[in-house]
N, C-alpha and C positions, 0 to 999 in steps of 0.2 A: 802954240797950237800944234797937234800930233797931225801928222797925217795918217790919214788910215790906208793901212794896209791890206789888199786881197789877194787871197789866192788860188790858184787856179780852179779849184773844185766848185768855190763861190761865183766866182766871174760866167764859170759854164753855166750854172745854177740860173743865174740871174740873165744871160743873153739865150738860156731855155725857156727863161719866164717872158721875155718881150717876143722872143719869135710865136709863141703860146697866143699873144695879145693880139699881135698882127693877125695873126689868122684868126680870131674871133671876130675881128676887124672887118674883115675881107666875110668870114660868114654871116655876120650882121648885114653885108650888102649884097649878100644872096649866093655869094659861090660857098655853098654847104659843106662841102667836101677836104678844106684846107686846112692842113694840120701847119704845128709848129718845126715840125720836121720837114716838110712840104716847103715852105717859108725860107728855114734854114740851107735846104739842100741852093733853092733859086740864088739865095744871094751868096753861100761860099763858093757858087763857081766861077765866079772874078778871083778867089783869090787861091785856084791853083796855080796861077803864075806870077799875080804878083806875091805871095806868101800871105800872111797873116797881115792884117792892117793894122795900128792904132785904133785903141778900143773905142775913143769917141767916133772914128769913121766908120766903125762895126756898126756902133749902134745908132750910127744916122742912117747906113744903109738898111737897116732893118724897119726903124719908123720910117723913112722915108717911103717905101717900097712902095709902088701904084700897084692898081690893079692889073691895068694896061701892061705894064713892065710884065706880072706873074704872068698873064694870060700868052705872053709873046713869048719868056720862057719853054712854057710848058707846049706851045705849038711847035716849036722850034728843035725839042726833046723827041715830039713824037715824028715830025718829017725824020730826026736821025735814027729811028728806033731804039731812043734810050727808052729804056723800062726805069720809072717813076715810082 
């Protein structure tokens, strides 16, 4: 049996298409506004420190993501005056 092989351009490709999902996800339950970029920004900021994770733990933080979780982000962004 081969194992298949990806590479990096694909793996972006395809963790640009779930974060995509998530936010249509999150828009179907009415916050209209959320992008896949939106998405991605929330959940790679765990891993400024700890680095890059294992791509199964990528992509469980990604479907895992709550709403509750983005909405607590994005509060927490603007008490810092991060610009979103």
């Amino acid at each position: 049996m081969e194992s298949e092989q990806w590479n990096h351009d694909e793996i972006s490709e395809e963790i640009e298409a779930m974060c995509r999902s998530k936010a249509e996800e999150f828009r179907l339950l009415g916050y209209e506004y959320v992008t896949g970029k939106d998405i991605w920004n929330c959940i790679s900021r765990h891993y400024v420190k700890e680095g890059t994770p294992p791509l199964h733990k990528l992509v469980n933080d990604i479907y895992s993501l709550k709403v509750n979780s983005y909405m607590n982000y994005l509060t927490i962004a603007a008490y810092r005056g991060i610009n979103l």
